[in-house]
C-alpha positions in Angstrom: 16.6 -19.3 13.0 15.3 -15.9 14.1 11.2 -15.0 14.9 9.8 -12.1 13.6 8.1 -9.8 16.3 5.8 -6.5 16.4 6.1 -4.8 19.4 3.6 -1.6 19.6 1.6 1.0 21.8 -2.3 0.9 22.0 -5.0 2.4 23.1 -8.1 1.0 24.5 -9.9 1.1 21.3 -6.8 -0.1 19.5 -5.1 3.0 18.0 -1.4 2.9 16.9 -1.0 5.7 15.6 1.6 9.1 16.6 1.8 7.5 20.1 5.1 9.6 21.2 4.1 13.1 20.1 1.7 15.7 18.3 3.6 16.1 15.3 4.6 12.5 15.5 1.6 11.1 12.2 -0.6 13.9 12.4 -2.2 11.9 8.7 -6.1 11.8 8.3 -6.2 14.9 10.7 -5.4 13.0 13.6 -5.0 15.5 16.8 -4.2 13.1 19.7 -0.4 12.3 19.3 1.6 11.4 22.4 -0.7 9.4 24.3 1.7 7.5 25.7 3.7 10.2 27.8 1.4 10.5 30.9 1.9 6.8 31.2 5.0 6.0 30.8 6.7 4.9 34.1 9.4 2.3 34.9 7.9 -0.7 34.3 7.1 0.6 30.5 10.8 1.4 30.4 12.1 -1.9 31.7 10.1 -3.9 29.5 11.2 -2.0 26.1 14.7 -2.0 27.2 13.8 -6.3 27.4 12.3 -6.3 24.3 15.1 -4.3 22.7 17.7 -6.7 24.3 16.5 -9.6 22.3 17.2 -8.0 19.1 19.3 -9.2 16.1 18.0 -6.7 13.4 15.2 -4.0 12.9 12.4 -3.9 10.1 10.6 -0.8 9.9 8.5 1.1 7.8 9.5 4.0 6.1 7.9 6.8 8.4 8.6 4.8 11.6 12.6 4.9 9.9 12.5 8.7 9.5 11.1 9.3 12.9 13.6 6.6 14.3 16.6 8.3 12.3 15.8 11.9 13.4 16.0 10.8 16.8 18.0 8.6 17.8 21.8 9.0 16.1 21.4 12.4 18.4 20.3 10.1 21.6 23.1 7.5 21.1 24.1 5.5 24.7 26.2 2.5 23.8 25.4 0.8 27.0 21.5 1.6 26.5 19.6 -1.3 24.6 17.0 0.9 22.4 19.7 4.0 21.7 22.9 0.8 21.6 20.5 -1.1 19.2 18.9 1.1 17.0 21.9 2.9 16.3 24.4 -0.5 15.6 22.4 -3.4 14.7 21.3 -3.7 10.8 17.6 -1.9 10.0 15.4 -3.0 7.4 13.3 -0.7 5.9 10.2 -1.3 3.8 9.3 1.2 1.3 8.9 1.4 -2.5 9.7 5.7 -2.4 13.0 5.5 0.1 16.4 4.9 -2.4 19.6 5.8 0.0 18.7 5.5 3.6 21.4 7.6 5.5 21.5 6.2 9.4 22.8 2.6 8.6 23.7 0.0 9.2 20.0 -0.3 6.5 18.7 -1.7 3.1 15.7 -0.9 1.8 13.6 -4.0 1.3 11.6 -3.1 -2.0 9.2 -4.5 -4.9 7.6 -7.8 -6.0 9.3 -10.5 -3.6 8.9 -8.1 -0.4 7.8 -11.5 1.8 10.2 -13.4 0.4 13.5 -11.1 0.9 11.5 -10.5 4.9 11.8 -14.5 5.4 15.4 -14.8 4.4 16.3 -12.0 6.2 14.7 -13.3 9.4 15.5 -16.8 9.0 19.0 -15.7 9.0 19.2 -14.3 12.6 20.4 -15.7 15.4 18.0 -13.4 17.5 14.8 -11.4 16.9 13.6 -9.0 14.0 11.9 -6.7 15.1 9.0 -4.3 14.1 8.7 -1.4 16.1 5.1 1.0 15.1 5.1 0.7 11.4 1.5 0.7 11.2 1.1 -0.1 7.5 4.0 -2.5 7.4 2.2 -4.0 10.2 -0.9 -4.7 9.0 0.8 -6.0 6.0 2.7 -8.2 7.7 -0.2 -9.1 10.1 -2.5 -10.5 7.0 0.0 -12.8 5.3 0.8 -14.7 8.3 4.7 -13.3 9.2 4.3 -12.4 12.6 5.7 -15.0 15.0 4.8 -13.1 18.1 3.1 -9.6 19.5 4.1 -8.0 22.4 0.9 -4.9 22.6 1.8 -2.3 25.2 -2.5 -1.3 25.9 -2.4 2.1 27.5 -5.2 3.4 29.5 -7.0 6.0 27.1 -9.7 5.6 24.7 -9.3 8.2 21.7 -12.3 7.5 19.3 -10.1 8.3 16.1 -6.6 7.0 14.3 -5.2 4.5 12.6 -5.5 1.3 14.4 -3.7 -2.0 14.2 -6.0 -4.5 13.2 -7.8 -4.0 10.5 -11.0 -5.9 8.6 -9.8 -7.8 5.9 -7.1 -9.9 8.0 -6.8 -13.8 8.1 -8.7 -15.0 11.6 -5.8 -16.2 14.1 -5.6 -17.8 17.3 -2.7 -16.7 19.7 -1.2 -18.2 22.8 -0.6 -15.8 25.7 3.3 -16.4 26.7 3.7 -13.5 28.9 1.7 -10.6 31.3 2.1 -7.8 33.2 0.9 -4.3 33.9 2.5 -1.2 35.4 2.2 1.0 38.3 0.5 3.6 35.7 -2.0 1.1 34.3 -0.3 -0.4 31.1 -1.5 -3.7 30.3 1.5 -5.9 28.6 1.0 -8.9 26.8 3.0 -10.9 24.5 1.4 -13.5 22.7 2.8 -16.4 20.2 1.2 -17.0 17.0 -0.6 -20.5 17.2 -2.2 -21.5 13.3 -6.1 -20.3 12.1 -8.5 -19.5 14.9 -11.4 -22.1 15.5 -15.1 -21.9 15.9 -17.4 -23.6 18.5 -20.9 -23.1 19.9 -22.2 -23.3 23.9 -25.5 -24.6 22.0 -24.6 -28.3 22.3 -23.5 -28.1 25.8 
């Protein structure tokens, strides 16, 4: 049985969005796209390419599919595990507006029984599936419980404006760190494993 995991780029104050370039999500007037690219160094690089490694299918969101499909058919490397994967293993996309997506392997997971048709496809893998961005199919995914594990790349930059990940409104939930690292630019990695509802305590008794 296969995990669900969101892998994604952050700032300091938790922004998601347009983190590759300016006319990446420019949505809610946001200005600062491509953050990311006077960080990214090796160690970014290797740990994506791990990530991607571990994959057995993608889900996405519709815009992260359409930024994904203009891309990366044109960038296509066999032997490389984001361009190899992307381009080869079966994508998922999540959208009530997209009907015929053109850069398959992809369905279009649509309507009522959206969770459901997400936990059959998942428990059906052998490896990973994989959310990549997707902020809104994120934060969906987030505040029904469906993510198994997060692996947040946390960049070095405060922006002050965006769409972030975590958003009020979300079920309180405790995670177990599995993994850490940082890079010779200053990227914090962590990957942490869903654990159940987060507790309460006070030092008042102590």
């Amino acid at each position: 049985m296969g995990k669900l995991t969101l892998t994604t780029f952050l700032t300091l104050d938790g922004v998601m969005q347009a983190p590759g370039g300016p006319e990446e999500d420019t949505s809610g007037g946001f200005e600062y796209g491509g953050w990311v690219v006077p960080y990214a160094d090796e160690g970014m690089g290797e740990f994506v390419a791990e990530v991607f490694g571990r994959a057995g299918a993608f889900l996405l969101g519709r815009k992260t599919y359409e930024i994904f499909a203009g891309y990366w058919p044109q960038h296509d490397d066999p032997a490389d595990p984001v361009a190899g994967g992307l381009n080869r293993l079966p994508k998922y996309v999540a959208s009530t507006t997209l009907k015929e997506p053109a850069w398959g392997p992809a369905a279009v997971l649509d309507g009522e029984h959206l969770q459901s048709e997400i936990v059959r496809v998942k428990d059906a893998l052998d490896g990973e599936l994989q959310v990549h961005g997707s902020g809104q199919l994120a934060q969906w995914l987030l505040a029904r419980d469906l993510v198994d594990e997060l692996n947040l790349q946390v960049f070095p930059v405060f922006l002050g404006a965006g769409r972030k990940l975590f958003s009020t409104g979300g079920l309180p939930t405790a995670f177990e760190l599995t993994g850490s690292r940082t890079t010779s630019s200053g990227i914090a990695i962590h990957t942490y494993r869903q654990k159940g509802r987060a507790t309460f305590g006070t030092f008042l008794d102590s």
